[in-house]
The first five atom37 places (N, CA, C, CB, O) and aatype in JSON, in Angstrom:
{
  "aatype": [20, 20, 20, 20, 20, 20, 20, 20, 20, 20, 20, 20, 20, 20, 20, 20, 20, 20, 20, 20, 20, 20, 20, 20, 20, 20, 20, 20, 20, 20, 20, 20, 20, 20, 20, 20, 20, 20, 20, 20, 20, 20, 20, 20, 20, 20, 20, 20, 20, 20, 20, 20, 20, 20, 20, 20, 20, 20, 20, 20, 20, 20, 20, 20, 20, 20],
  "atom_mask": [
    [1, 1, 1, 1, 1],
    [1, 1, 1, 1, 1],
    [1, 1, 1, 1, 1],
    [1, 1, 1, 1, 1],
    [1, 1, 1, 1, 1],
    [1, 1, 1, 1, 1],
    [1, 1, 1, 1, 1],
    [1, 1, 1, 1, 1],
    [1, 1, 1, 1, 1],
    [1, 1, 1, 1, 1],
    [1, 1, 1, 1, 1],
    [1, 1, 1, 1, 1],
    [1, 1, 1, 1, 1],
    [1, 1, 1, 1, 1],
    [1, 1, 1, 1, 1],
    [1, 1, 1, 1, 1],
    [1, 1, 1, 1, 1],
    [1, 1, 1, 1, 1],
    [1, 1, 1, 1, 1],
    [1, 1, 1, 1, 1],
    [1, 1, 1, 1, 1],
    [1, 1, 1, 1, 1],
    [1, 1, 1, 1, 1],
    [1, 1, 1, 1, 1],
    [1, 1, 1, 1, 1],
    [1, 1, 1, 1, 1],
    [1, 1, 1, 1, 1],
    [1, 1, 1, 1, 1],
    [1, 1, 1, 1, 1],
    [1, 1, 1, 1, 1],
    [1, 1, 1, 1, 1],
    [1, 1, 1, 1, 1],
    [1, 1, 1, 1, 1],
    [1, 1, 1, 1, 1],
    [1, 1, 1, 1, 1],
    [1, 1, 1, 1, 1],
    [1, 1, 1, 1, 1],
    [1, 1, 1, 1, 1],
    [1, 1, 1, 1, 1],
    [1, 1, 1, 1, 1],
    [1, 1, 1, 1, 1],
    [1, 1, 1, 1, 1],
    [1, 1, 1, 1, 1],
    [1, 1, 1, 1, 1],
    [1, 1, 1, 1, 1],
    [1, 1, 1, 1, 1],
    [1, 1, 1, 1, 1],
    [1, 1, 1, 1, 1],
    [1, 1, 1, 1, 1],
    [1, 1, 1, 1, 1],
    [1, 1, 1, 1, 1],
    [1, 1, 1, 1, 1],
    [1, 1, 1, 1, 1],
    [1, 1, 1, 1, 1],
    [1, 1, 1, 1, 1],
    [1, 1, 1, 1, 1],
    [1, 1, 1, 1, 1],
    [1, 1, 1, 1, 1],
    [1, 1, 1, 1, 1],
    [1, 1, 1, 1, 1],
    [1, 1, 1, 1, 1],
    [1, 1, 1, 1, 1],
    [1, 1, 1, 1, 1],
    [1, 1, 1, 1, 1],
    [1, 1, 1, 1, 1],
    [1, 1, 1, 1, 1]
  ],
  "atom_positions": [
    [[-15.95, 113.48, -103.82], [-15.53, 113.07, -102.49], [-14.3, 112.18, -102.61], [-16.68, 112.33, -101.75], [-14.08, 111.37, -103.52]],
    [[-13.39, 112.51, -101.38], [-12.19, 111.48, -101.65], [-12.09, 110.65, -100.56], [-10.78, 112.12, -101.87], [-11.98, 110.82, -99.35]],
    [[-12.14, 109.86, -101.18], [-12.23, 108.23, -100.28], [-11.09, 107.9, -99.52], [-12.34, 106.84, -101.28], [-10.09, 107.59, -100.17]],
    [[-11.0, 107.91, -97.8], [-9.86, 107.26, -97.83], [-10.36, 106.18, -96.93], [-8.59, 108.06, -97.42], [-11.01, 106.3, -95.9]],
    [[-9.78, 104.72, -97.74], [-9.64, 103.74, -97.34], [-10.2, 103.18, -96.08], [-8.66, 103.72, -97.42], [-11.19, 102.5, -95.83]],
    [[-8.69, 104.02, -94.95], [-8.82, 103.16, -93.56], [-9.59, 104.54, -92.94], [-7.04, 102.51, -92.62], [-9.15, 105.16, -91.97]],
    [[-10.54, 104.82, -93.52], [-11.34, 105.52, -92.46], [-12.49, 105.4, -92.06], [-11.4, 106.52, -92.59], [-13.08, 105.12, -93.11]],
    [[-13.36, 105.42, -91.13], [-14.59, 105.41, -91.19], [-15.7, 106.42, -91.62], [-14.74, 105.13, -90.27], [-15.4, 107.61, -91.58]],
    [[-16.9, 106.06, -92.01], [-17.59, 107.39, -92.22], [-18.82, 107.4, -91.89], [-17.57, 107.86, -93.46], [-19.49, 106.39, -92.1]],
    [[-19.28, 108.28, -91.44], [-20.56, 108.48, -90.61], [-21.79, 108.43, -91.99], [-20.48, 110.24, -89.58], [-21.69, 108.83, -93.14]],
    [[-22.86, 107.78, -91.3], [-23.99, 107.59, -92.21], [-24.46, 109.14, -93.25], [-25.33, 107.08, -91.11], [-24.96, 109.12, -94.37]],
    [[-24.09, 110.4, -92.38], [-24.58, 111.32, -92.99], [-23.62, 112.04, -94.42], [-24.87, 112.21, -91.85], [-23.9, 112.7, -95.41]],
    [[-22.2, 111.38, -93.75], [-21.34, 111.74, -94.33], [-21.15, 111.11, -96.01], [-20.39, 111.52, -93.39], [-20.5, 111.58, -96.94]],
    [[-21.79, 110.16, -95.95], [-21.97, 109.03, -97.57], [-22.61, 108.96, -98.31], [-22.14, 107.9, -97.69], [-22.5, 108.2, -99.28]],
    [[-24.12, 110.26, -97.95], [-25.3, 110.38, -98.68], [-24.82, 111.3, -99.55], [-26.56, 110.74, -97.96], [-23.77, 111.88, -99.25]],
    [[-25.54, 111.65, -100.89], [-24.95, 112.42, -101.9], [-25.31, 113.86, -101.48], [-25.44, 112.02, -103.35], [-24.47, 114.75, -101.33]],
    [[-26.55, 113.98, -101.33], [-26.81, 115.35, -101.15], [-25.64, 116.22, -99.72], [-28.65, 115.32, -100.75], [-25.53, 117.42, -99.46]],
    [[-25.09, 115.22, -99.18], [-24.5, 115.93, -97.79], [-22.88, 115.78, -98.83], [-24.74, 114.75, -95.72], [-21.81, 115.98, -98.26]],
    [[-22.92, 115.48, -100.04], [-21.32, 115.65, -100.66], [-20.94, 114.06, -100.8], [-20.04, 116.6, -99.42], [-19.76, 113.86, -101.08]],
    [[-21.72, 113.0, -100.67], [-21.18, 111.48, -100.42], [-21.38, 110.79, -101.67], [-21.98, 110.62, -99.21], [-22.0, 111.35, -102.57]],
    [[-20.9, 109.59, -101.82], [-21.14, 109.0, -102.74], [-22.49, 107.91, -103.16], [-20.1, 108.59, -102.72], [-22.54, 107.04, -104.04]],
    [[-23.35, 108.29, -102.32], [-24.92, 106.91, -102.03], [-25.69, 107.74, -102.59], [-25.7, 106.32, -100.18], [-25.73, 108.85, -102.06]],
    [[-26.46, 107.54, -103.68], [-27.95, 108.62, -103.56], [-28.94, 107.88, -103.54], [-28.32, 109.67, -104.77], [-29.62, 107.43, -104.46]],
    [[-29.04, 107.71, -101.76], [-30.23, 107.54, -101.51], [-30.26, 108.3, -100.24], [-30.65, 106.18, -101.52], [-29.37, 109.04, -99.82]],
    [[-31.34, 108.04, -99.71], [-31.73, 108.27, -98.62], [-31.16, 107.87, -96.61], [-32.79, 107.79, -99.11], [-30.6, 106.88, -96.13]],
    [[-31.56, 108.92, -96.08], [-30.53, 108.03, -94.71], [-31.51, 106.91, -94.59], [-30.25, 108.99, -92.81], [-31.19, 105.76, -94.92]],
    [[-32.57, 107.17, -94.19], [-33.4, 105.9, -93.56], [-33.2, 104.76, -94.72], [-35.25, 106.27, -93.26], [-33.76, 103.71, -94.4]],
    [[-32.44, 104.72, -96.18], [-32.66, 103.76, -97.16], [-31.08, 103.2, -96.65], [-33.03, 104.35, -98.94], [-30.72, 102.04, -96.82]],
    [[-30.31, 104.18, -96.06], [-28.8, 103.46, -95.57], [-29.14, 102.54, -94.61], [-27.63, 104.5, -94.85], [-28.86, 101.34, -94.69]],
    [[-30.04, 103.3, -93.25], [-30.07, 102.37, -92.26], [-30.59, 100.93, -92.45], [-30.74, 102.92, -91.33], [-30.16, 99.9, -91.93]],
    [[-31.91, 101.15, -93.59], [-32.29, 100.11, -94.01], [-31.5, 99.06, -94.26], [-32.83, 100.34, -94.83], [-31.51, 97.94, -93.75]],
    [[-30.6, 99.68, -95.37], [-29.39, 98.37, -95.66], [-28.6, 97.97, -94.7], [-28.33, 98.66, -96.66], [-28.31, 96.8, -94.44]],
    [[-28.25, 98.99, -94.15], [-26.9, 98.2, -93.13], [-27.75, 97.15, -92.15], [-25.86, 99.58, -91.87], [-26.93, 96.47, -91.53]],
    [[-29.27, 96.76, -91.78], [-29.9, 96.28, -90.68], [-30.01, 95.11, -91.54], [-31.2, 97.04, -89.99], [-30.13, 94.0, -91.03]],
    [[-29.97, 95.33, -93.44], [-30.39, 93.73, -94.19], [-29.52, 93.46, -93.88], [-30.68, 93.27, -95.64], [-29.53, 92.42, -93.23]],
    [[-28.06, 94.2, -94.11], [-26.25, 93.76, -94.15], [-25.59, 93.96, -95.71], [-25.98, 91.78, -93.71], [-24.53, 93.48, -96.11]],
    [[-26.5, 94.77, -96.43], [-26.3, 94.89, -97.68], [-25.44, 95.76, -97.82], [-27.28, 95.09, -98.36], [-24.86, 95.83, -98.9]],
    [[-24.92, 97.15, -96.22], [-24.29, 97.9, -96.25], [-23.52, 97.62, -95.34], [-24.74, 98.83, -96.31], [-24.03, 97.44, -94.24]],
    [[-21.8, 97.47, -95.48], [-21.45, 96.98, -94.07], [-21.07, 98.02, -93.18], [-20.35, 96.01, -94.07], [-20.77, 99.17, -93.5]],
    [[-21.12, 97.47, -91.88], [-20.79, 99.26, -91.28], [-20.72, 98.42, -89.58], [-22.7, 101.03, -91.62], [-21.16, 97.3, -89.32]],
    [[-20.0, 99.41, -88.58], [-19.19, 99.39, -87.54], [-19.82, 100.22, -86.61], [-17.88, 99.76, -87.84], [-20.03, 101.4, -86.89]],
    [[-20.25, 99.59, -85.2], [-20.6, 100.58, -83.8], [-19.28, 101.13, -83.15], [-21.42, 99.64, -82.48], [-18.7, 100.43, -82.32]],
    [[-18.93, 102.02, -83.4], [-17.58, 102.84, -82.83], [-18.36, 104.26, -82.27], [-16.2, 103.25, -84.3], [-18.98, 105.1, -82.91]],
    [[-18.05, 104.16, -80.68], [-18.06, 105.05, -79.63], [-19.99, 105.21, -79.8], [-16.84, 106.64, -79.94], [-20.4, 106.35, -79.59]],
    [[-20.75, 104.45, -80.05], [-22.35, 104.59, -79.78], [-22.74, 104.92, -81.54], [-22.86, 106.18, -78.4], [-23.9, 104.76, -81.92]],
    [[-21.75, 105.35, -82.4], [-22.47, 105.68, -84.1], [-21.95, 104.78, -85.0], [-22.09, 107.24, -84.86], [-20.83, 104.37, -85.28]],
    [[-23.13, 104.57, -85.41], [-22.99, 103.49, -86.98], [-22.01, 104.21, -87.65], [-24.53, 103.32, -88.19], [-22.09, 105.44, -87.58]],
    [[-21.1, 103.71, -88.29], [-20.02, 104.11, -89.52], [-19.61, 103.0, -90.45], [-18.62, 104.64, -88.93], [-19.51, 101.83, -90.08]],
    [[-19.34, 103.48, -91.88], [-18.92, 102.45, -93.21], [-17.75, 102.73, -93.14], [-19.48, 102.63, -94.77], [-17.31, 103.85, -92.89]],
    [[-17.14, 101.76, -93.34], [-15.85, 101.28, -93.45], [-15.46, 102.36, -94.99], [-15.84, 99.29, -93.59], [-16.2, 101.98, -95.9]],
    [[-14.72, 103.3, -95.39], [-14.15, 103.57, -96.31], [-13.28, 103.06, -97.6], [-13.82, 104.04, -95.83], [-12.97, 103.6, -98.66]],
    [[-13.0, 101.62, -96.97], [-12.92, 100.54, -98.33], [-14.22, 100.39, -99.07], [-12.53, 98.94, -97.88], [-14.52, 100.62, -100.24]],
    [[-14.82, 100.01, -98.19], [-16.32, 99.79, -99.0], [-17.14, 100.65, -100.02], [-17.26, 99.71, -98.04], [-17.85, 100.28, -100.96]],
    [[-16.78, 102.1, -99.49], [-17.1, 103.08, -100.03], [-16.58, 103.4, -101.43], [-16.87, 103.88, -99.23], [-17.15, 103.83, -102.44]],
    [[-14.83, 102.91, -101.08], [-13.87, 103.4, -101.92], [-14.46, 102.28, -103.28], [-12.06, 103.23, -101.2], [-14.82, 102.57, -104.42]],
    [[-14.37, 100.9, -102.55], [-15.18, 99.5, -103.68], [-16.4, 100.26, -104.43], [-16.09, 97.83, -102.55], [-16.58, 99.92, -105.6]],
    [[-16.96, 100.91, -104.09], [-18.23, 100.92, -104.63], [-18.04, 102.13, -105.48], [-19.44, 100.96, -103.58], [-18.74, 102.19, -106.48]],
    [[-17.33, 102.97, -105.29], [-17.68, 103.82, -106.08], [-16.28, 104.01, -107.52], [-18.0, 105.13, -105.01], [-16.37, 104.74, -108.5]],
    [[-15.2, 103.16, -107.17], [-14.74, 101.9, -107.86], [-15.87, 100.96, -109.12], [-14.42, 100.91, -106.5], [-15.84, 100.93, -110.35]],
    [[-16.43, 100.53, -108.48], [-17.09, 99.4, -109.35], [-18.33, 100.39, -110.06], [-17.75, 97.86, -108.28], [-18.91, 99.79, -110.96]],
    [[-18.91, 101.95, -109.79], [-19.57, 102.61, -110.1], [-19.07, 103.45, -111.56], [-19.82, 103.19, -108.98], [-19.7, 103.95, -112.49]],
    [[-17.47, 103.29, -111.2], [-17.19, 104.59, -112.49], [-16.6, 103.39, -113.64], [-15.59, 106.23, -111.95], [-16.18, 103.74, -114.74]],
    [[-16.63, 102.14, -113.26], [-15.85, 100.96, -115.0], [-17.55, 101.05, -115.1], [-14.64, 98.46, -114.8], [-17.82, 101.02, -116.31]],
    [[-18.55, 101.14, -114.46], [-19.49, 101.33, -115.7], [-20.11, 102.23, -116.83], [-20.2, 101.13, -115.37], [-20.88, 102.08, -117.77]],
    [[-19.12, 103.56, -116.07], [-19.49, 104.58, -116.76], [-18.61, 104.8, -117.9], [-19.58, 105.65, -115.94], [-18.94, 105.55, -118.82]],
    [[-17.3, 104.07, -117.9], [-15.91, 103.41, -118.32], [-16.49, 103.79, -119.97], [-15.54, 101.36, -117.74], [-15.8, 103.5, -120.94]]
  ]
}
């Protein structure tokens, strides 16, 4: 998946099995974003992650595989 930055992305869109970079579960996303462990944005009525965040994480995912 290619990350861009200033975009947003829909919860379904970040799970791995739908092509995303999270492998977990949706209800384990919603979970987080309600602790705040996932940050994410109400734009037009749908939850969405910020694509920095995404881009950070999966960033800080591959220097461990480094």
């Amino acid at each position: 998946m290619i990350i861009d930055p200033k975009r947003f992305y829909s919860i379904k869109e970040v799970i791995t099995k739908n092509g995303g970079i999270l492998p977990i579960s949706t209800t384990a996303v919603y979970n987080a974003i309600k602790k705040g462990q996932i940050p994410s944005k109400e734009l037009f009525g749908r939850i969405c992650i910020p694509g920095g965040y995404l881009q950070a994480l999966a960033e800080e995912a591959s220097s461990f595989t480094a």
